[in-house]
N, C-alpha and C positions, 0 to 999 in steps of 0.2 A: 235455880228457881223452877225450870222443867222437871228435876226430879233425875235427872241422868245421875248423879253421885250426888257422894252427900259432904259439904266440907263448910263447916260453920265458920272457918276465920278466913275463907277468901275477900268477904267485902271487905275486908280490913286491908286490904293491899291492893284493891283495883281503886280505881279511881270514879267512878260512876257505876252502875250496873246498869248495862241496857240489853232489850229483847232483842236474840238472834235469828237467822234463818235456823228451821230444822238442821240442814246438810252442815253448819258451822255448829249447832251443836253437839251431833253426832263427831263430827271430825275433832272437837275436843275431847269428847266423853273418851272414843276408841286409845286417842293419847294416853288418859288419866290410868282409865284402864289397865294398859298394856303396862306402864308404871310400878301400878298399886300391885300387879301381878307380881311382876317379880323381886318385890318388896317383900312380898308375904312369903314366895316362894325361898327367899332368905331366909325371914324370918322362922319359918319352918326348920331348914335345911339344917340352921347354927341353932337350935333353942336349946341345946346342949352346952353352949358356950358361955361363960359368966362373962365375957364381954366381947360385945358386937360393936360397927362402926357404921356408919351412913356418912361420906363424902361426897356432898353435892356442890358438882363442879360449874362456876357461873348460875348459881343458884337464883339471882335475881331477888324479885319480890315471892317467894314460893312462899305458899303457907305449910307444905311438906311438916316440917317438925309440929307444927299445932294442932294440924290435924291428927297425925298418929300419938302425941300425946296425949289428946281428948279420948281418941280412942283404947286407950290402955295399951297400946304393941309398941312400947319401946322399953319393957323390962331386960335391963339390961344391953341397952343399944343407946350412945352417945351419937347426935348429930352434928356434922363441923360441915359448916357452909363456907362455901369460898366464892370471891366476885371481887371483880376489881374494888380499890379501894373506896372510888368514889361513891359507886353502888352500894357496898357495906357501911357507909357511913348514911346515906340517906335513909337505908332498913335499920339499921339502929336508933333513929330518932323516931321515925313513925312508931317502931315497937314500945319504943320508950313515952311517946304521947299518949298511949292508947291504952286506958287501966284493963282491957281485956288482958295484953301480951304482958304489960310492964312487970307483971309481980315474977317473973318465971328469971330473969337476967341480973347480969350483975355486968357494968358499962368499964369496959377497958380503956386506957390511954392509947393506945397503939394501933399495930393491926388488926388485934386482937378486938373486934369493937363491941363485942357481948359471948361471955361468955358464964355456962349456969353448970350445973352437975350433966346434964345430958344436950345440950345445946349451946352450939361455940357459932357465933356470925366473925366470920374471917374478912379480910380486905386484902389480897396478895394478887398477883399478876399468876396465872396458872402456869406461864411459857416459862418461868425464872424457875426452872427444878429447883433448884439451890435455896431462893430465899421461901418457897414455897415447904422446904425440906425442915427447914428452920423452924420455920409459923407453926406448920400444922404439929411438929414435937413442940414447941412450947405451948402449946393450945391443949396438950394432950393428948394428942394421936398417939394410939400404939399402933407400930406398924405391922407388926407380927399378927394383930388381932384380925377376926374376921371380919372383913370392910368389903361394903356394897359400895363403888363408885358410881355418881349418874350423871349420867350428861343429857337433858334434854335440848337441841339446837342449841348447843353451845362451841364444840369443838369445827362445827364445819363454818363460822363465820370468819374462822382463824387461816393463815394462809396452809397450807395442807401438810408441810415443813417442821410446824407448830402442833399443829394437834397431833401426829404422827408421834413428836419427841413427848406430847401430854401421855396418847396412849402407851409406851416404850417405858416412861418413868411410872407409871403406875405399875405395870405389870414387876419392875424392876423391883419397888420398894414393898408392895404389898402381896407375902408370898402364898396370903391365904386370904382370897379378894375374886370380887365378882364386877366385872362391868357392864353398867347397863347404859344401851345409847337407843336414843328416839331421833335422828334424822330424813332426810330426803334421799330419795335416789330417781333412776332413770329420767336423764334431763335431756335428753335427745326426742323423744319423739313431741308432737305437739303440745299434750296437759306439759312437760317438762320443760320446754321452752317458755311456757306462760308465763309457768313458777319462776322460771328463772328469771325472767323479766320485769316478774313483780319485786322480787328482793334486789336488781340492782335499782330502778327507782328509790327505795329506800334507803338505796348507801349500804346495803347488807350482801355483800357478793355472799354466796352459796360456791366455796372453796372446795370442800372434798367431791363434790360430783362429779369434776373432771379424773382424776383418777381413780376416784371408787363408786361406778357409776349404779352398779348395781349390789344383789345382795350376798351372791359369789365372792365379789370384790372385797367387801367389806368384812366379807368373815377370812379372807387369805390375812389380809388388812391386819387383824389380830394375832393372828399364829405368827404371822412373821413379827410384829411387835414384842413378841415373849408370849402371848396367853396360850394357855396351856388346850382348853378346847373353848369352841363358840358354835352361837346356834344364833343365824340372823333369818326373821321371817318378814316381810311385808305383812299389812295390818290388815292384808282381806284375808294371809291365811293365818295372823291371830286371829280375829275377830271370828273366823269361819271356822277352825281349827283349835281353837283356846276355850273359847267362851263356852258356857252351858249353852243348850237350847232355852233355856226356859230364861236366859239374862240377854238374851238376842231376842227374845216375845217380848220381853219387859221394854226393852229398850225402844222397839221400832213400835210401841203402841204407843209411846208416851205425848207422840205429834204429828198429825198428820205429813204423811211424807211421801214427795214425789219426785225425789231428784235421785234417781239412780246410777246414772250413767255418770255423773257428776260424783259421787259417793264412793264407788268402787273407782273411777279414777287416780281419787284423791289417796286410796287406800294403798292402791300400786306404785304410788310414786313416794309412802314413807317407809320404812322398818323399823321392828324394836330389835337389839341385840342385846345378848347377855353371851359374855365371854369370861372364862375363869380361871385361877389360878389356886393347885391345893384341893386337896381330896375332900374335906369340908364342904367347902364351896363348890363344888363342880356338881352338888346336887343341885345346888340353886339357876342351874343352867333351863332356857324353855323345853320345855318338854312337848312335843307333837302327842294329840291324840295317839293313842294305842292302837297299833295295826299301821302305823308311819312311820317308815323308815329314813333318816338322813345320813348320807354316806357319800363316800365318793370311791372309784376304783374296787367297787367289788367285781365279783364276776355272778356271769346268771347264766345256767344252763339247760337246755331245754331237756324235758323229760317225756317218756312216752306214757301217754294216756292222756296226755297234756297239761301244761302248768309248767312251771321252771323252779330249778334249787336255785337259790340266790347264796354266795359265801364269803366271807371275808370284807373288806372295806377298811372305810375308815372315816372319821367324824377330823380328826387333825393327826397331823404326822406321828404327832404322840399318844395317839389312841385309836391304835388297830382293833379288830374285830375278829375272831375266829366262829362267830355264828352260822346256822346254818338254816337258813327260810326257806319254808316253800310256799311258791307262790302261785295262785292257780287264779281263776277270773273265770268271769262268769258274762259272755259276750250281752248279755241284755235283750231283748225284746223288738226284734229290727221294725216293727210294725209298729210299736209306740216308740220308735229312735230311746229307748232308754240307754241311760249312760253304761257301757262297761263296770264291772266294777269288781277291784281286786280286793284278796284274801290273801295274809300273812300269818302263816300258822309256822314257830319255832320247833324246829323238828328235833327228835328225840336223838340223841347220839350216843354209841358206846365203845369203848376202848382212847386209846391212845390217837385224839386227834392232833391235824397239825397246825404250827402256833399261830397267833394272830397276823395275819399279814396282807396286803393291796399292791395293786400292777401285776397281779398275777394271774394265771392263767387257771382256767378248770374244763375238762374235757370229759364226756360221756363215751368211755368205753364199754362194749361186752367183753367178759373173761369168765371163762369156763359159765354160763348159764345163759338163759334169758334176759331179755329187760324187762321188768318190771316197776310198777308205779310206786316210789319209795314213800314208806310210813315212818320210815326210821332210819338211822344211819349209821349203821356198825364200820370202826376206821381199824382197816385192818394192814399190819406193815407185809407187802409183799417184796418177793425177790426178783431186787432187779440188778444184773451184772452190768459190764461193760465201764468204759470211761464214760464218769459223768460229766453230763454239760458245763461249764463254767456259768456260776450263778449270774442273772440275771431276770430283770425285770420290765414290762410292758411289750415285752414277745408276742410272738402267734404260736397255739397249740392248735392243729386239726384232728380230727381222726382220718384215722389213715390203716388201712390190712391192719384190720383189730387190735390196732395201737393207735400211737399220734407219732406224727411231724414237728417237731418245733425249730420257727425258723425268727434270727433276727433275737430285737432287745436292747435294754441297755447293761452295757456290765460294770466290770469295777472300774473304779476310776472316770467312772460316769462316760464313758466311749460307746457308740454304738458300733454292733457286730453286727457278721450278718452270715455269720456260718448254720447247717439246720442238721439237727439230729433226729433218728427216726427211732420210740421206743418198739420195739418190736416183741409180739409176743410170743412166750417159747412154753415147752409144757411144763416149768415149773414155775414161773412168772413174767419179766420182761428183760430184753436186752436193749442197752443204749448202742447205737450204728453210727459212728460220722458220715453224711454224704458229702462226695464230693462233690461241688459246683464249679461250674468253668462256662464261662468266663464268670467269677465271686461276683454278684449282686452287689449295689454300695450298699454299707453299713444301715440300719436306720431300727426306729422300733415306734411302737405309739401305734402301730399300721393294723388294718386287718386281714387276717387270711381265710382261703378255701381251698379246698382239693375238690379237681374237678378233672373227669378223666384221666388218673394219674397224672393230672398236673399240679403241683400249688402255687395259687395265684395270689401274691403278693398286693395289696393297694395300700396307698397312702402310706403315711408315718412323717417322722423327720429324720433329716441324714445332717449332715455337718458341711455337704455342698452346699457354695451360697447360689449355685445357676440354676433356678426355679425348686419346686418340691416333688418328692416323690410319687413316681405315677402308679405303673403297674410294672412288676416282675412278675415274668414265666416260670417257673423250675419245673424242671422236664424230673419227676420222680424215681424213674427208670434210668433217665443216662444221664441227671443232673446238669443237663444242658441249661442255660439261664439265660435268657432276655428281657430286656427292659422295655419300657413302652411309655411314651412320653400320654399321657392325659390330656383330651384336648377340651378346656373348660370354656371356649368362646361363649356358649350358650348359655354360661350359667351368669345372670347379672349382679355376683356380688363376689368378694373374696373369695374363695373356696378355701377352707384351710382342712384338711386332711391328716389329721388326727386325733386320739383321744374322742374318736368316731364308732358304731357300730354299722356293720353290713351284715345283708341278706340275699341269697340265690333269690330269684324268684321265680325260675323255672326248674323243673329237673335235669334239663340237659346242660343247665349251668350257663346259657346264653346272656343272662342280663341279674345286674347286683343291683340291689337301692342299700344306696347311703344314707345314715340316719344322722343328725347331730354333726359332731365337732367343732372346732376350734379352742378358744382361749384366751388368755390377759397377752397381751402385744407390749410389754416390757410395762412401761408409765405412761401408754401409749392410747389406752383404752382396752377392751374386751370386744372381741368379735367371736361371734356365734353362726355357724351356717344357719342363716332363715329358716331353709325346706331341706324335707328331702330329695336326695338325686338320687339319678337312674343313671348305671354303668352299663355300654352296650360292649360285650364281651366278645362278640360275634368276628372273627378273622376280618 
């Protein structure tokens, strides 16, 4: 009735219509939104397709199919709704009362409770793959076809066992399929306590937030279920990130409004996901504004003149990246505190680059010239002798006498090493050197390094000892001497966890490191994240 969306057959499935706060109905509209997005973003992706699917899972009372057939966008796209039985049979009597819906169905004996040429209302238990497998093929599901699944707050009411085995079978049976999910996260700090609070008075536990608390979580959540890639944002950065400007003017004019701090709250403690299976579909995935990168495990290296090449990564195990960004910033206006604010420009490349890949390291050497601020990136195969390293990844590479050091890693057979080779360069390109170390460092990788005095200084990682984690290693570069050095964290008041971290010198004489980030998912245990950064005093 505000005017936030437009859906004519809603009053036909609420029960009363009454006037809301602004901030309830913003927090619905951002929902509908975030939905309809990637609805279109389907429909778009398959309009190629002579048959589409929409599987809406615990569909409830949704006007979903009414709406988009008023609207013309379901040429060629069949809706099968699915919800407990009891549910599907109360929506098939209402639709069946009501001469607006009645003319469009044709009333099943079964589970089957309406079923039309483009709209099937189902009645099945979602947890039962099996008899769920059954339904939806005799309802006429193709599985092969292109199928958007959705789950708006349906899957995390389930114990987290169940929806896990929900999301596991869908990816299984649909191999050219997009899922979209609208749930809650971050239930630990205060607004997520609330929340939580509010749905157990209702008899509604809120299941998956204890182990997919955020929106890391929930997008590992999918790869390891089978999807193939995912993209999970909280709704202040759809809302801020997705939407036009001019549909965020529309919106926030429509009612006076003054609950901010309440708004953006609410925004950080939901996501929408869209995860995909099949090259088809994997367009229909969210897309970030242009100049937004999501990745993980690339590497960034600092360049002279300032700015950094960013290369490689990864969106999911199975879609590496061999790109190559540069990204420079533009510090801001310190008198009016304006924001920083970064540039992502795809830099031009030529020859024979190398292939897609993450956990890997990239180092700025000089070789026979100056440095220079790059416009472009000629990949050129140079000659390097010597025994090469045994592969490995999540090492440390430094520069080191106009080559690099690389020490550490994990290798085959998924072992951490902890032997370090130094490329050294010769007049026709570079040699591999084993050094040797004594007494050997324990194994470990994940860690960062630095050369500092002809020494490199090993921090953090993981090793395979269970008696505490990895502090700092010495390597003495000249006579390979090595000592360890236990870390002392008394001062720091929370977990420290020490890897999958970046560090920085912060002097030149190499006295003091700040730590930036780390940690990680702690098995089914929860996700811890170092808060701040720390400060390493390096000093004898």
């Amino acid at each position: 009735a505000q005017g936030y969306f437009h859906d004519d057959f809603l009053k036909h499935f609420v029960c009363k219509v009454s006037r809301r706060a602004p901030l309830i109905n913003r927090g619905y509209y951002v929902r509908w939104k975030a939905v309809d997005h990637c609805l279109k973003q389907f429909f778009h992706a398959t309009q190629s397709c002579s048959r589409r699917q929409i599987l809406s899972l615990g569909a409830g009372f949704d006007s979903l199919y009414f709406r988009l057939h008023a609207e013309g966008a379901l040429g060629g796209v069949t809706v099968f709704e699915v919800d407990f039985p009891e549910v599907a049979r109360r929506k098939a009597a209402l639709i069946n009362s009501n001469t607006c819906l009645k003319d469009i169905n044709l009333v099943q004996p079964y589970a089957v409770f309406i079923r039309s040429g483009h709209y099937n209302l189902i009645g099945v238990d979602v947890r039962k793959e099996q008899e769920v497998e059954v339904t939806l093929s005799g309802a006429g599901l193709q599985w092969d076809a292109p199928t958007l699944v959705l789950s708006e707050v349906v899957l995390t009411y389930m114990e987290t066992q169940w929806s896990d085995a929900v999301i596991g079978w869908a990816a299984k049976l649909l191999p050219q399929s997009v899922f979209v999910m609208y749930e809650q996260i971050h239930p630990d700090d205060p607004f997520g306590r609330v929340m939580q609070n509010h749905f157990l008075k209702l008899n509604s536990t809120i299941h998956a937030l204890k182990q997919y608390p955020d929106t890391v979580a929930q997008t590992q959540r999918f790869i390891q279920k089978g999807w193939e890639k995912c993209v999970c944002l909280d709704m202040n950065q759809f809302y801020f990130d997705l939407l036009l400007e001019d549909e965020r003017q529309r919106v926030e004019g429509l009612e006076p409004f003054d609950e901010f701090e309440e708004w953006n709250q609410k925004c950080s403690h939901y996501f929408i996901l869209t995860a995909s299976k099949g090259s088809v579909t994997n367009q229909a995935l969210l897309t970030l504004a242009k100049g937004k990168l999501v990745s993980l495990y690339q590497t960034l290296t600092s360049i002279p003149g300032g700015g950094a090449v960013l290369f490689g990564g990864r969106t999911s195990p199975l879609n590496p990246t061999d790109s190559v960004v540069c990204v420079t910033f533009d510090p801001g206006n310190e008198q009016s505190q304006s924001a920083v604010q970064l540039s992502f420009r795809n830099m031009v490349c030529t020859g024979t680059g190398p292939k897609p890949r993450w956990r890997h390291t990239s180092t700025l050497i000089c070789y026979k010239g100056p440095h220079n601020v790059p416009t472009f990136v000629c990949f050129n195969q140079m000659t390097v002798v010597g025994a090469v390293p045994e592969a490995r990844h999540s090492h440390s590479a430094c520069p080191y006498g106009g080559g690099l050091v690389i020490f550490g890693g994990l290798g085959k057979g998924g072992r951490p090493i902890c032997d370090a080779f130094y490329l050294r360069p010769t007049l026709s390109g570079f040699c591999w050197e084993t050094m040797n170390l004594h007494p050997p460092p324990v194994p470990r990788y994940s860690h960062s390094a630095h050369v500092i005095n002809e020494k490199l200084v090993v921090v953090g990682g993981v090793w395979l000892q269970a008696d505490g984690v990895p502090g700092v290693a010495v390597i003495n570069l000249s006579t390979g001497s090595c000592v360890e050095i236990q870390l002392d964290t008394s001062s720091v008041p929370w977990p420290l966890m020490l890897h999958s971290f970046c560090s920085e010198l912060l002097d030149s004489e190499g006295s003091e490191m700040v730590l930036i980030g780390g940690g990680g998912n702690c098995f089914s245990f929860g996700t811890h994240l170092n808060l701040h950064p720390i400060t390493v005093d390096l000093r004898p």
